[in-house]
N, C-alpha and C positions, 0 to 999 in steps of 0.2 A: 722600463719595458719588460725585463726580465723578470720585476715582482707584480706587472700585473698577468702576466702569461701564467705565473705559479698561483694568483688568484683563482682562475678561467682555470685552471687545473683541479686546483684543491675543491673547487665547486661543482666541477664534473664527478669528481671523484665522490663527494659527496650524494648527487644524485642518482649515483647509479645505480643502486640498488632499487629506487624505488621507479627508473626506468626500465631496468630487466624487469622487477613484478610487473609495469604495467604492460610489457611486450609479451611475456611467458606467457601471464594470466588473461588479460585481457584482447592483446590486440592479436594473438596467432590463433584464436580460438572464434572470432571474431571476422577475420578476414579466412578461414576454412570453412566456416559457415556458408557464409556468403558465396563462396564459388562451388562446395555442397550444393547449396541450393540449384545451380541449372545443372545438375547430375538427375541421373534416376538410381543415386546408389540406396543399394537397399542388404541385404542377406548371401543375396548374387556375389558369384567372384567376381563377375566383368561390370567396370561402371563405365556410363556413354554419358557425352554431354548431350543434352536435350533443351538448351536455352529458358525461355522465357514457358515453357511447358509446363513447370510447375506452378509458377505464378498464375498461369491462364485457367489453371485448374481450380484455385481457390479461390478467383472470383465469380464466385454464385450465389444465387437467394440464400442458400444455409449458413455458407459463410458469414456472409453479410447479417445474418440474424445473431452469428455467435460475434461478432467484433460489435453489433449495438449489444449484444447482452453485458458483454466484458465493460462497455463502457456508464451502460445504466448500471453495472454491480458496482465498480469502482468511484464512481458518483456517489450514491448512497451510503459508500460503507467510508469514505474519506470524510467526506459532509457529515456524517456523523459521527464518527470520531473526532472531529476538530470540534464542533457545538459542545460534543457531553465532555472533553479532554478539557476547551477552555473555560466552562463552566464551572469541574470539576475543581480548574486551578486557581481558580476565581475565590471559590469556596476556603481551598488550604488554604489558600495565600490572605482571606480574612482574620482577623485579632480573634480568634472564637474560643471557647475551652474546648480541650482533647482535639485538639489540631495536629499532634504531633501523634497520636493514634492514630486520624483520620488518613494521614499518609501512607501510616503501615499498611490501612486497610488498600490504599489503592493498590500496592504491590501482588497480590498472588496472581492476578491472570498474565502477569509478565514472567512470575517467578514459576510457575508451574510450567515444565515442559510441555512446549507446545500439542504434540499427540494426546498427551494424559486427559488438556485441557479440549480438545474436539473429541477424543470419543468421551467424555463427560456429558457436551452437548448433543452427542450423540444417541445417548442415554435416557436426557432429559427429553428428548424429540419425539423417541419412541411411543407407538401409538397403544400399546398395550400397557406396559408396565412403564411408561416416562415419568417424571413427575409434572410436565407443564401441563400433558393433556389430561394426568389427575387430577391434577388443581382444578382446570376448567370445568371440568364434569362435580367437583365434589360443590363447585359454588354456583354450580346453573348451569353455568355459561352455553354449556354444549351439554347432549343427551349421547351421543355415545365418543366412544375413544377418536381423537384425531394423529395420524401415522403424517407427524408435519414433514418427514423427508421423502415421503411416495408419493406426495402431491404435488404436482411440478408450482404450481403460485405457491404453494407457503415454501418448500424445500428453499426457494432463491432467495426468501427471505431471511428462512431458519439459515443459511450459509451466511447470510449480510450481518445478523444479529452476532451470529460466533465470530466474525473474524471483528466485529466493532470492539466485541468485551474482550479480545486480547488484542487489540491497537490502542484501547484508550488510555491505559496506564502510561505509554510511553508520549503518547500525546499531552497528557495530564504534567508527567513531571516536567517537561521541556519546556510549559509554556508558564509555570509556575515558576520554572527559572528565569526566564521570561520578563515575570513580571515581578518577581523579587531583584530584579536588576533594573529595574523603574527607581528613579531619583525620589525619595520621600519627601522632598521639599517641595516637589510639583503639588502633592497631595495636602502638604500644612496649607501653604499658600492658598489651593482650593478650598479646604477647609475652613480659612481663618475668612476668606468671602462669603461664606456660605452655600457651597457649593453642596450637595447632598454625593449622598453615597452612589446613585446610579447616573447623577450628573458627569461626577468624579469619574467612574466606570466609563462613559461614555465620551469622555472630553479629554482624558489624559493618558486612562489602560488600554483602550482600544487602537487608537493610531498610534500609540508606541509600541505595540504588540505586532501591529502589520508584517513587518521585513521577519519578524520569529514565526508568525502564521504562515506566511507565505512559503518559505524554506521547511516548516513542519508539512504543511501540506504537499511540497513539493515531495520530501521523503516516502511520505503515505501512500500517493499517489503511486511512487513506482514499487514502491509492495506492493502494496496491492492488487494495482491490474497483473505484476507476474505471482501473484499468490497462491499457490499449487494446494499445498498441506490441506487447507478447511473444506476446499471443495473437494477435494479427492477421497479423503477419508472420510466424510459425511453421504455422499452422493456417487461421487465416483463421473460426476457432471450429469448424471440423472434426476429426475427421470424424464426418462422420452426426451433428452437433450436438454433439460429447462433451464441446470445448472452448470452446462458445458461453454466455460470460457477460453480464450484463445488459448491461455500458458495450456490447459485440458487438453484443447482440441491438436496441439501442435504438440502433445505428451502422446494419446495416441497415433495420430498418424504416424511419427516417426519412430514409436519406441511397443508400441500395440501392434502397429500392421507392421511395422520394419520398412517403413517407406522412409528413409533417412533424407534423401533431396527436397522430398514434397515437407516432410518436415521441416528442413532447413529451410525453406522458405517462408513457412508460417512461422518459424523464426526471426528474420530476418523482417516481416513485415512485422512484429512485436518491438523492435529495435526499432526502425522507423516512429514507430509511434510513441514512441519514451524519447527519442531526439528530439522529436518535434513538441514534444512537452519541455524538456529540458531547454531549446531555445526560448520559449515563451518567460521559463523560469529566469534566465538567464538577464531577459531584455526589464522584465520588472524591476528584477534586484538592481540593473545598471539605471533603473530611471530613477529610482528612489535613492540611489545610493547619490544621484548626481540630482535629486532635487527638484525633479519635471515627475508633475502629477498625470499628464495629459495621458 
């Protein structure tokens, strides 16, 4: 009794520290939020509770435009980083020569600090001196300069393209581990059948790849929708609101106008919506882990 007590000890004692982090860091910042939220505190020295006030306030037509925006961005920019990342890993992970170049090359847009690498696309955007809308204009395409960040349809696109070319390296190498930890006998055997190369691809890489896709997309996924940095610094969520997504829209309110409660609660519906992804992720990996496809 008394060495399994000193077990149940040594074991607490062990996790403690990474129960303080997750009480410090997580749950008291977390749970202040949340009773934030029915405050009107803001710059004021007096804060009053105001309940369900601030919720009631941010469900309107505008809102409701920026949480489908947040979700068509985060859609296209995950979906596209898992396609060009697995294709990409598809690629290394081929017998080809200069493969172990081809690696290196995938690295700068993860190696270049993040800033350096948006206002580069920032640069590139530019409707005067860029070089995209150069390009276009030197081979036809377009008769005069294109300003892709003042135009709200391409600005959401130009934000979708920057945040894909720094998410797809890390996509790239994860799934090329992925699939370098795929059993090579699987593949002789297909082989020695006569299976072809994109048979092979499709009967062996791809459902053994799943439970790595699915947990890679799951990661992506919650960057992404809280992804502040590409759209801030390219746009600033302009123009005319085109490129204002929730983490944006819930940066000014609470930190632009000093409305900290109203904030806190477009907060707190942001968390909501990563829970309720997270359960989904959740319930996949326990079907697959436990072998029901349904």
């Amino acid at each position: 009794m008394e060495a399994k007590r000193s077990t149940v000890l040594f074991a607490w004692v062990l996790m403690a520290p990474a129960i303080l982090y997750v009480t410090v860091i997580v749950a008291y910042p977390l749970v202040d939020t949340f009773i934030l939220s029915f405050t009107d505190a803001s710059l004021k020295k007096t804060t009053n509770w105001v309940g369900w006030a601030n919720y009631s306030k941010i469900f309107n037509a505008t809102f409701a435009e920026v949480i489908i925006r947040t979700f068509i961005w985060t859609f296209f920019s995950v979906s596209l980083k898992m396609i060009i990342g697995t294709f990409g890993a598809s690629m290394l992970n081929a017998a080809v020569p200069g493969r172990a170049l081809f690696r290196v090359l995938t690295m700068p847009p993860w190696i270049v600090p993040m800033a350096i690498g948006i206002f580069m696309w920032g640069w590139m955007y530019n409707g005067q001196f860029g070089m995209i809308s150069g390009l276009l204009q030197r081979f036809g395409l377009t008769d005069s300069p294109i300003a892709f960040l003042a135009q709200g349809s391409t600005a959401f696109w130009a934000t979708v393209v920057t945040d894909v070319w720094i998410g797809v390296p890390m996509v790239t190498l994860y799934m090329l581990a992925a699939m370098q930890s795929i059993p090579q006998d699987l593949y002789e055997a297909a082989w020695t059948d006569g299976a072809g190369r994109f048979y092979r691809f499709r009967r062996i890489t791809l459902p053994l790849l799943v439970p790595s896709m699915i947990t890679m997309s799951m990661i992506s996924l919650i960057s992404t929708f809280n992804s502040f940095d590409i759209i801030w610094i390219l746009t600033r969520g302009g123009p005319t609101g085109e490129t204002t997504t929730m983490i944006i829209d819930t940066y000014r309110t609470a930190i632009g106008s000093n409305k900290y409660g109203e904030g806190a609660a477009r907060a707190v519906l942001i968390c909501i919506f990563l829970s309720i992804f997270c359960v989904f992720y959740f319930r996949m990996t326990s079907r697959l882990s436990s072998g029901d496809k349904r």
